[in-house]
N, C-alpha and C positions, 0 to 999 in steps of 0.2 A: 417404471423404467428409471433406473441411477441416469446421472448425467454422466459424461466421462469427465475423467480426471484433468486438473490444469497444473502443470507442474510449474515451479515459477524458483529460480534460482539468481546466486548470485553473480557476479561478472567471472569470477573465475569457475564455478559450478561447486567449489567446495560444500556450500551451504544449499538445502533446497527444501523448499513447501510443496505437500502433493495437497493442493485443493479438491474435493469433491464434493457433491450436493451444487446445489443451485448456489449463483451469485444473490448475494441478497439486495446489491448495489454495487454501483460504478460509479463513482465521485470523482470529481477534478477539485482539487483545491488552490485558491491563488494565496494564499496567509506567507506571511516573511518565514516562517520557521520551513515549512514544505520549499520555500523557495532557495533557502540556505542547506536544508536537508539533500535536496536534487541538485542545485547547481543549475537549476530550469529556471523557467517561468512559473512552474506550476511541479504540484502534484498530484498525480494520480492511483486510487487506490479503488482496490475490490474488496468489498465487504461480503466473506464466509463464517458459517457459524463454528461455533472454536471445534466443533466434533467434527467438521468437516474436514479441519486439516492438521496433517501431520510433517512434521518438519525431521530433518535427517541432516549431521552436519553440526560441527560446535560452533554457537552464536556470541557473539558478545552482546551486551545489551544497555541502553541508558534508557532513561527518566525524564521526560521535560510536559513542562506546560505548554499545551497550543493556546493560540490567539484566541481558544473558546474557554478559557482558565482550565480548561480540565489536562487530567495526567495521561499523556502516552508514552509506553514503555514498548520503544525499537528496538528490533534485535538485527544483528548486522552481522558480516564476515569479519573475524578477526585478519584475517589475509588480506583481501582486499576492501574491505569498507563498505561493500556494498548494503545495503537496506533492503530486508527483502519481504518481513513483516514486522506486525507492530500492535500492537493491545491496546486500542483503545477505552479511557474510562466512561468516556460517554456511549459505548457500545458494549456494557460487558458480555454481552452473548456473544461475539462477533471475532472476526481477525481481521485488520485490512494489512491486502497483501499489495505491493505495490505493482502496479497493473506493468513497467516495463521489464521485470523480473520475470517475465509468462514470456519474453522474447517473442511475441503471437502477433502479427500486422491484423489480423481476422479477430482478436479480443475487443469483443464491443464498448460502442461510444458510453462516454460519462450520460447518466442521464441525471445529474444533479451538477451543479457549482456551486462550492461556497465560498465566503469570505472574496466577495465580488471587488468588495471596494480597491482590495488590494490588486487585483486584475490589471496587469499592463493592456494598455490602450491598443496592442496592434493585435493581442489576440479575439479573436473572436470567439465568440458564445456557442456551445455546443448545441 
């Protein structure tokens, strides 16, 4: 049996990821760069395998080092900025797509946190 599909888009819907196949993961991450990328506390991302998903939509896209020295390459709406996936190098099988892009209250909890230390003290551990 396929899973169904997660479509995950950006704020104005120009840009969109149809995810399918199984989630490999659901990570919350607390690192300054996720926290500067969002505008959050945090980041949250779903890890699919790159066959799993297909994107629709002109993306722009940058290059930066996470707080794990490795290279992630986002890609984002040229219209409104939003982020909606991203290539991680420490995953190269993988896409993480950013779990509030699925617009879903019912997209399941993180079952991993990293980069703890950086964690603001009022949120709690999943």
């Amino acid at each position: 049996m396929t899973a169904a599909a997660h479509i995950a888009a950006c704020a104005c819907g120009q840009l969109r990821a149809e995810c399918r196949g199984e989630r490999r993961l659901v990570s919350l991450c607390h690192c300054l760069d996720c926290q500067r990328r969002t505008g959050s506390a945090f980041g949250i991302a779903a890890f699919f395998g790159r066959d799993d998903v297909t994107n629709e939509g002109r993306a722009s896209a940058c290059i930066r080092r996470g707080d794990s020295g490795h290279a992630l390459r986002f890609h984002f709406c040229p219209d409104c900025g939003s982020t909606v996936f991203w290539e991680p190098e420490r995953r190269p099988g993988d896409l993480a797509v950013a779990v509030g892009a699925f617009a879903d209250p019912g997209f399941p909890a993180p079952a991993k946190s990293v980069f703890e230390h950086r964690r603001h003290p009022w949120i709690q551990r999943p």
